[in-house]
C-alpha positions in Angstrom: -13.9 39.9 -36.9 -16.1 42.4 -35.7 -18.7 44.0 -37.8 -17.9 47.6 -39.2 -21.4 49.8 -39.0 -19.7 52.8 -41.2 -18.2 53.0 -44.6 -14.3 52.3 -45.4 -12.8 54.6 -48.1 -11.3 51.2 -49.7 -11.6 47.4 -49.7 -9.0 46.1 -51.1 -9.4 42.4 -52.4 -6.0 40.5 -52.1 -3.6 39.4 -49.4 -0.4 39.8 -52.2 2.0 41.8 -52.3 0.2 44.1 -54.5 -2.5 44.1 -52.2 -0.6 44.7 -49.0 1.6 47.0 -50.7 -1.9 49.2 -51.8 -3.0 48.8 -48.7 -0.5 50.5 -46.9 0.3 53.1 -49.1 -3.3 53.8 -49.0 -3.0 53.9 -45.2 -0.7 56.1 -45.0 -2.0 58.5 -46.6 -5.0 58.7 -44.4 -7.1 56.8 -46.0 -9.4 54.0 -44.4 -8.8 50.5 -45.5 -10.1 47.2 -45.2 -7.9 45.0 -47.0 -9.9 41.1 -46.9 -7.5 37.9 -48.2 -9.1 34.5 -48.4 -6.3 32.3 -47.3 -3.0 33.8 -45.6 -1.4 36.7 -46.2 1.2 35.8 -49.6 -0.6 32.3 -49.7 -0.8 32.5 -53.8 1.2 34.0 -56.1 3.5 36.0 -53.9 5.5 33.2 -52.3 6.1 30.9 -55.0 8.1 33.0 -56.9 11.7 33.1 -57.3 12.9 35.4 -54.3 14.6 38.3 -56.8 14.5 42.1 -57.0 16.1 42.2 -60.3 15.7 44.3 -63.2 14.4 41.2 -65.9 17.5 41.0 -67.9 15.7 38.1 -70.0 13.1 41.3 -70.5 15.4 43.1 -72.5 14.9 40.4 -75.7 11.2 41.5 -75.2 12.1 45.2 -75.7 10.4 45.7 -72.2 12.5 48.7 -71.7 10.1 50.7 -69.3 9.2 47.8 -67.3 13.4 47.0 -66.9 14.1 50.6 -66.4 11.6 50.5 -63.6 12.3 47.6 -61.8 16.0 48.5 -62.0 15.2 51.6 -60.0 13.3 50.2 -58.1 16.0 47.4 -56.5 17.8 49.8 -54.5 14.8 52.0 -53.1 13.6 48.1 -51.9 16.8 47.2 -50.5 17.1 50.5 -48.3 13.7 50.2 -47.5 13.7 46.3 -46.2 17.5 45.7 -45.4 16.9 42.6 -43.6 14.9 40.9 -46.1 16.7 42.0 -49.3 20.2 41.8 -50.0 22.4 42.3 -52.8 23.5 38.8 -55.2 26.2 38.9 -57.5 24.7 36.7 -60.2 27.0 34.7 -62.6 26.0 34.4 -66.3 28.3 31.3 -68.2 28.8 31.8 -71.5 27.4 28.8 -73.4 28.7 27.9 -77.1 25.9 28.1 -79.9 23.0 30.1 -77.8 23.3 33.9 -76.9 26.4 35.5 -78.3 28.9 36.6 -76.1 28.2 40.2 -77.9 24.8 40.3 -77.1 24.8 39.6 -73.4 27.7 42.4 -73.2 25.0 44.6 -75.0 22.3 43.3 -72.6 23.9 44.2 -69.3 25.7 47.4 -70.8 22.2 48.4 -70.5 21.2 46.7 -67.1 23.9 48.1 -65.6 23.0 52.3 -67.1 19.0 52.1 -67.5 18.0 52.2 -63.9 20.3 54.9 -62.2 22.4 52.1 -60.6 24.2 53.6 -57.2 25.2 51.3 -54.6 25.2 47.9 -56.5 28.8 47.1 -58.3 28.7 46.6 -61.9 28.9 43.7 -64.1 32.5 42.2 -64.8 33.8 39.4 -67.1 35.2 35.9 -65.1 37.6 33.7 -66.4 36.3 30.4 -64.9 39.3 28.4 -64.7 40.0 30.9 -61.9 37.9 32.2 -60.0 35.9 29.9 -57.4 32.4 30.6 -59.1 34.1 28.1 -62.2 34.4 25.4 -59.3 31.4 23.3 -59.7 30.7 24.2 -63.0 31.7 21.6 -66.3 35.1 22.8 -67.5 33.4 23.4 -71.1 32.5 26.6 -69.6 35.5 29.2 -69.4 34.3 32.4 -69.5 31.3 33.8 -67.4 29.5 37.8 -66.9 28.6 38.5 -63.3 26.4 41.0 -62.3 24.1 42.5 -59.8 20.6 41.8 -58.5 18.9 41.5 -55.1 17.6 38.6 -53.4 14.6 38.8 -50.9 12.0 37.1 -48.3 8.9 37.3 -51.0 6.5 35.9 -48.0 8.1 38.4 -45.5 8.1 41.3 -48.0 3.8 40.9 -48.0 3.9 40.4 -44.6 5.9 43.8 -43.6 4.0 45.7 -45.8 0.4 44.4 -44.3 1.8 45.1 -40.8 2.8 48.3 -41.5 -0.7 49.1 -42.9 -2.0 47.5 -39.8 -0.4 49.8 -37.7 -1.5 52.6 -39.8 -4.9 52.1 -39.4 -5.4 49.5 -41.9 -8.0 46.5 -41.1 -5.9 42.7 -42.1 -8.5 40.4 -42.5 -7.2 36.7 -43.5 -9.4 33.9 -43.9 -12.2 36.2 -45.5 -13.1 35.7 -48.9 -15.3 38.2 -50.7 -18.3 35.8 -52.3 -20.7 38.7 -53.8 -20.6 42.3 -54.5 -23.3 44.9 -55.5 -23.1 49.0 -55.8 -26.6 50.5 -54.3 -27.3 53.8 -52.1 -23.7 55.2 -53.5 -20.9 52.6 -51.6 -20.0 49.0 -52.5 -21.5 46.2 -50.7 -19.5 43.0 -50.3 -20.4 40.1 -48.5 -17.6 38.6 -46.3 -17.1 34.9 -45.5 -15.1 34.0 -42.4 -13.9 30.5 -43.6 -13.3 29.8 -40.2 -16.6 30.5 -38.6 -18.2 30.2 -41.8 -19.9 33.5 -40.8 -20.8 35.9 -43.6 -21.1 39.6 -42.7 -21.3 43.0 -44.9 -18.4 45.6 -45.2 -19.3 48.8 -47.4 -16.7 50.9 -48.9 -16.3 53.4 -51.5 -13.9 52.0 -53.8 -12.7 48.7 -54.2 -9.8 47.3 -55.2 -9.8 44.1 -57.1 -5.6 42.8 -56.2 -6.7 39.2 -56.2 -3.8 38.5 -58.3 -4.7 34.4 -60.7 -8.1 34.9 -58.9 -8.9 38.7 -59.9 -11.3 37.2 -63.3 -13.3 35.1 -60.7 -13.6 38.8 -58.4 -15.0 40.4 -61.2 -17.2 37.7 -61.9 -18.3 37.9 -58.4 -20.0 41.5 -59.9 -21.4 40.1 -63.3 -22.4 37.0 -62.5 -20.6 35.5 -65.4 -17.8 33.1 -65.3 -16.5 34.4 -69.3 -14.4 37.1 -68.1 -10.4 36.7 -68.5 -8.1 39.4 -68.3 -4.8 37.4 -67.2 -3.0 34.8 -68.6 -2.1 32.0 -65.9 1.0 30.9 -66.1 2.5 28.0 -63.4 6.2 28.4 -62.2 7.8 25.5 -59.9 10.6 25.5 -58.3 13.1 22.7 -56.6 15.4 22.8 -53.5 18.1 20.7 -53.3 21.1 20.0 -50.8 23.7 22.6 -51.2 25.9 22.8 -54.7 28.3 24.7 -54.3 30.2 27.1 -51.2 30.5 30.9 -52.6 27.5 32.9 -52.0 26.8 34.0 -55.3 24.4 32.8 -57.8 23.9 31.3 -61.2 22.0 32.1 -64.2 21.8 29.7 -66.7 20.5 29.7 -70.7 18.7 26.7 -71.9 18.9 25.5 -75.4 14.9 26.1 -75.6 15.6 30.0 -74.9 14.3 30.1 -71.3 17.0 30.7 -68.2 17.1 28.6 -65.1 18.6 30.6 -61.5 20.5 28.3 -58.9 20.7 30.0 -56.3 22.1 30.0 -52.5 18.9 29.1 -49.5 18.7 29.7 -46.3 22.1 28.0 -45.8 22.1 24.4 -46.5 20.4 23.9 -49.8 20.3 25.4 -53.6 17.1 26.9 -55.1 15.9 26.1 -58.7 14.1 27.7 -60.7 11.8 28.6 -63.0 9.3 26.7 -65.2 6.6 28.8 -67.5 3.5 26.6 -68.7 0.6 27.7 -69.2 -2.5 26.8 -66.4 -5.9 26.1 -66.3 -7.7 25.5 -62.9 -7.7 26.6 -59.6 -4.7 28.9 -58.7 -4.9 27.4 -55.6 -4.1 23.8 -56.5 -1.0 24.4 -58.7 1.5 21.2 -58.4 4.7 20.6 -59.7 5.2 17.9 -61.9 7.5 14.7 -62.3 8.4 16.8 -66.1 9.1 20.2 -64.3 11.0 18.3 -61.9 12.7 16.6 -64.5 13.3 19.7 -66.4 15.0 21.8 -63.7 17.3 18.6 -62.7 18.3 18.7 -66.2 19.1 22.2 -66.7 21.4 22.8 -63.8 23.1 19.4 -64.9 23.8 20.9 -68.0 25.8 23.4 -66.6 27.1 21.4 -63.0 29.7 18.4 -62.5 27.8 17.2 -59.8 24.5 16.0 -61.6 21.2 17.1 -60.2 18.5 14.3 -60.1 15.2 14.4 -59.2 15.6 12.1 -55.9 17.9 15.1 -54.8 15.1 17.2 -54.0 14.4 18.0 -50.9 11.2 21.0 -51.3 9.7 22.0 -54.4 6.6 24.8 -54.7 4.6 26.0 -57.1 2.6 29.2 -57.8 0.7 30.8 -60.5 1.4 34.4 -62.2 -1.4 36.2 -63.0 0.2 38.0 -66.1 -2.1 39.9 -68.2 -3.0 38.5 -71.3 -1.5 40.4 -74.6 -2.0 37.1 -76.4 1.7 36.2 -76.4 2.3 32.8 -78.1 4.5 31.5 -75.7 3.6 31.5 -71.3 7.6 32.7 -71.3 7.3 35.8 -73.6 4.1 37.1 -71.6 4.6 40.3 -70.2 5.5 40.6 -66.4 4.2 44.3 -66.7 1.3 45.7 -65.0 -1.6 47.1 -65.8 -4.3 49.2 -63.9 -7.9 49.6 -65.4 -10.5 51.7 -63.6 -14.0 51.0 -63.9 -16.8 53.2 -63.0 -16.8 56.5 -61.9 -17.2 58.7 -58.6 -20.9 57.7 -57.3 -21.1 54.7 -59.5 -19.3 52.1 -58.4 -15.4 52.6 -58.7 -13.7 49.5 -59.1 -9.8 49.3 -60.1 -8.5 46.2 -61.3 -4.6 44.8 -60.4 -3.6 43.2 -63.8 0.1 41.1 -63.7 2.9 43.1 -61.9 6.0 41.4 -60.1 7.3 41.7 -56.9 10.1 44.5 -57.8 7.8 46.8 -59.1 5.0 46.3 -56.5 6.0 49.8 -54.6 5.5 51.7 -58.1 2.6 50.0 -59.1 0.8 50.7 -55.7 1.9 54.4 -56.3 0.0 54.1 -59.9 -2.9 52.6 -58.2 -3.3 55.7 -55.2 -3.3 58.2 -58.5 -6.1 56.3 -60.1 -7.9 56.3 -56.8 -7.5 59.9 -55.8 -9.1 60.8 -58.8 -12.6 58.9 -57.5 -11.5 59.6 -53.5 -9.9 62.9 -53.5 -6.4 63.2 -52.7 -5.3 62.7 -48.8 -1.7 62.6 -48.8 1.4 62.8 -50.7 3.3 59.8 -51.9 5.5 58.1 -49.2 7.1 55.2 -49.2 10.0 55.5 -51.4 11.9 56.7 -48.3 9.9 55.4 -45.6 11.7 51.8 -44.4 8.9 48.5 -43.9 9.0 47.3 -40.2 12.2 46.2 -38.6 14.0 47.8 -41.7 15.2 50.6 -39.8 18.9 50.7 -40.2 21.5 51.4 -43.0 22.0 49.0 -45.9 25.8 48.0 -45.0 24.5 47.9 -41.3 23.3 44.3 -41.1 26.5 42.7 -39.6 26.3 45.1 -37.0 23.0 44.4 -36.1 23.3 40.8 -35.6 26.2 41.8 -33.6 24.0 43.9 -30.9 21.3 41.1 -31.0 24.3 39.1 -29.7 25.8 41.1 -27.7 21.7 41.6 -25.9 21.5 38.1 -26.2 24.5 36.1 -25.8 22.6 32.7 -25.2 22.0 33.1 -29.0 23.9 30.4 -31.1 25.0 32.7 -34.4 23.0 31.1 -36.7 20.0 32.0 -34.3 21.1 35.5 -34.1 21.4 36.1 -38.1 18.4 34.4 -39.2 16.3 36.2 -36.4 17.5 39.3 -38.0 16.9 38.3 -41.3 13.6 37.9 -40.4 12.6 40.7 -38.4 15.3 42.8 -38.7 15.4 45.5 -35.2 11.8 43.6 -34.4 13.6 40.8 -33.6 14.0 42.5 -29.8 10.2 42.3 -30.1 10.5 38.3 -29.9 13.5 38.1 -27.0 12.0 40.8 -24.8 13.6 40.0 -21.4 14.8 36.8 -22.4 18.6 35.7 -20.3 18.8 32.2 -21.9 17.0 29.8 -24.4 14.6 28.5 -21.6 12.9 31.9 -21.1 11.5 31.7 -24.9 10.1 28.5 -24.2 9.4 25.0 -25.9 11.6 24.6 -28.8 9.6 23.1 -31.9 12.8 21.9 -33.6 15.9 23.7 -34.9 16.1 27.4 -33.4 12.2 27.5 -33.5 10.7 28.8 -29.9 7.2 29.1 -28.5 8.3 33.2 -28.0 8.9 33.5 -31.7 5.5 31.3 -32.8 3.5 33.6 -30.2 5.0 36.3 -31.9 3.9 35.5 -35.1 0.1 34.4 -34.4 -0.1 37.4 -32.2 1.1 40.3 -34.6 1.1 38.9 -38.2 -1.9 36.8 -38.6 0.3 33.6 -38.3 -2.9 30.8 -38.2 -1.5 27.7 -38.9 1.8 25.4 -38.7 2.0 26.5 -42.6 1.9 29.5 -42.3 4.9 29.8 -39.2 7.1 27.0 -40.9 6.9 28.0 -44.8 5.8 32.0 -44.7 6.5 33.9 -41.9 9.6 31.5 -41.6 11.2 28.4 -43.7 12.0 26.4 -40.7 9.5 23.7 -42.3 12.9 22.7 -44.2 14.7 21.6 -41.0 11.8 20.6 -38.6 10.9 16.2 -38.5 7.7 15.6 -39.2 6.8 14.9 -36.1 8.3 18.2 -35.2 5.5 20.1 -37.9 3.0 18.2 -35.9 3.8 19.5 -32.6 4.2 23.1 -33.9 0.2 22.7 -35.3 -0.9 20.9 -32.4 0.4 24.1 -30.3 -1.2 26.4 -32.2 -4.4 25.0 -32.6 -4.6 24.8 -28.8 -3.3 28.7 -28.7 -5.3 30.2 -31.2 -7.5 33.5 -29.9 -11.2 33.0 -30.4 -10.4 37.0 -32.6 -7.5 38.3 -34.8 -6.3 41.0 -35.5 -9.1 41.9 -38.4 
């Protein structure tokens, strides 16, 4: 990471998605950025959530109105900007006896379905379960079911997209470099930089900073005061199991819980069923967030509610844990927080502008970095216009109902490709994925297999242009072959990498 003798216009302080997503836009509008992320790229918050672009129907009983209405806007502008990575769900809602009237969730997504200016997403319909295959592996108590629309997506490889983009627009990516003191003197910010790899501290100056460090942004600030008493956000842990596969449709279910909260099943990558969420409050380091035997036991219990086939805890096969940084409005309960976000600016041209990132969620992160570019164009000056509404991330390039057909070409370029191969290369990286191939004519020209369809071209790919540093990151980020490799297999991948890494990054 070389040292920087002039002045960036912005450091941002986060390796999120509302980080990378601030970046960018920022980037793109001609400003320069230095964007520095402790760990990986979507290491915290912004992989452990629950892979939707969804409006928040559960936000209505909050009377979050704005924050649905944007978020329900914002699922299609997503979608045609990341086609590979987000795709529509059709999510299935059973009516349960003695919780939520059947009148109420009619209400609920007669407004999900007209707040948001829905276009290309079908609407919500009533099921009779007895016959219709989404009733299948469900209890034959349940008999009648609402199905609606939402979005699924890649969170890890939503960050990802949006960092490289800003890379390519002039954006400095710097990963593994935590900010560990700040001070304002001769008219820029000063922060002092930590390379946790080299353990090498240098100085980057900039003119604004923005404070995205999602459950770490109090301990940030407290990097400037030199007090460990400030608390802005509420830290709230969410866990989520994976389990062999329930059940063969490819929608999804949304289920109520007698306690008020709602559990998703959901179809992943394939083979296996995600569960999830859990709300309980946190206290600690973000970064050491666990599931426990209880959440385990929870989620187990609340999709047997609802399955024939019980779920037990010895059936899972992954489980993660992340924690939302959700700004404190002194709720009473971790699950009636609000998911909203909130910017606060701090200082003033010439006096040390700092903006803070309070809360957000992944639907609304192309809005919120939007609200953050105003706020800063009022201490910077304004560059450029807003842009990325209609501007599609990296590999994203083609039409919403054109993803069959791309796996197609790729297979038709490729034809040593197994079809599996094919469709989760595109998933991944969407037209990029001829990036990885290159002049590949069979599977030996990408070189060692790690396990699975894992290759040394794609792994190369990833360490060389999106800051892949570790077997973790390539198996559980950038990728989630980590769920099909042995363990010996994850060993080999690490071993190759540390014998591969560059002595410099791309930072």
């Amino acid at each position: 990471m070389a040292d920087n003798p002039g002045v960036y216009d912005i450091l941002v302080i986060g390796g999120g998605i509302n980080g990378c997503g601030i970046a960018r836009d920022a980037a793109g509008r001609g400003y320069s950025v230095l964007l520095a992320e402790m760990n990986d790229l979507a290491s915290g918050t912004s992989s452990g959530s629950t892979k939707l672009v969804h409006g928040g129907l559960r936000y209505l009983e909050h009377f979050e109105f704005r924050l649905v209405r944007e978020s329900l806007r914002e699922r299609e502008v997503l979608w045609s900007n990341a086609p590979h990575i987000i795709w529509p769900l059709r999510f299935v809602l059973p009516y349960h006896k003695g919780l939520r009237p059947a009148w109420l969730l009619r209400l609920g997504l007669f407004l999900y379905d007209h707040l948001g200016g829905r276009e290309l997403l079908p609407p919500t319909r009533t099921l009779d379960l007895r016959r219709d295959a989404a009733g299948q592996p469900l209890k034959p108590l349940y008999a009648k079911a609402f199905e609606y629309s939402d979005c699924w997506v890649d969170d890890a490889r939503l960050v990802v997209l949006n960092a490289l983009d800003a890379a390519d627009r002039g954006a400095v990516i710097a990963t593994r470099t935590e900010v560990v003191g700040m001070r304002f003197a001769a008219g820029v910010w000063e922060a002092r930089l930590s390379d946790k790899r080299s353990r090498n501290t240098r100085t980057a100056r900039a003119r604004h900073i923005v404070n995205a460090a999602g459950p770490w942004v109090d301990r940030v600030l407290s990097c400037i005061s030199g007090s460990n008493a400030v608390k802005n956000v509420r830290l709230v842990k969410g866990s989520h199991i994976v389990v062999r596969k329930l059940f063969q449709h490819d929608r999804c279910y949304i289920f109520q819980n007698a306690d008020g909260r709602i559990v998703f099943a959901i179809p992943y990558e394939g083979d296996y069923t995600l569960i999830g969420t859990t709300d309980e409050d946190f206290r600690g380091d973000p970064g050491d967030a666990q599931i426990s035997y209880a959440e385990k036991a929870y989620l187990a219990a609340a999709a047997s509610e609802y399955f024939v086939r019980p779920v037990s805890p010895d059936d899972i096969v992954w489980s993660y844990s992340a924690v939302r940084p959700l700004y404190d409005d002194d709720a009473s309960k971790a699950q009636e927080a609000t998911r909203d976000y909130v910017l606060k600016q701090a200082g003033a041209p010439g006096n040390g502008a700092l903006l803070n990132v309070f809360g957000g969620k992944i639907t609304t992160y192309r809005r919120l970095a939007e609200g953050a570019l105003e706020e800063i164009e009022g201490i910077l000056g304004r560059r450029g216009k807003p842009w990325t509404k209609d501007t599609p991330l990296p590999g994203g390039d083609f039409p919403v109902d054109g993803f069959d057909e791309l796996v197609r070409d790729l297979a038709r370029g490729f034809p040593f490709l197994a079809p599996g191969h094919a469709r989760r290369l595109a998933h991944l990286y969407g037209t990029l994925a001829r990036q990885i191939l290159g002049s590949a004519e069979s599977l030996a020209d990408l070189g060692r297999c790690f396990g699975s369809d894992l290759y040394e071209a794609e792994v190369r790919y990833l360490m060389a242009r999106e800051w892949a540093m570790s077997a973790e990151d390539v198996l559980w980020r950038r990728t989630k072959c980590g769920l099909k490799l042995a363990a010996q297999e994850i060993g080999a991948t690490e071993a190759y990498i540390a014998a591969n890494k560059r002595g410099d990054d791309r930072s």
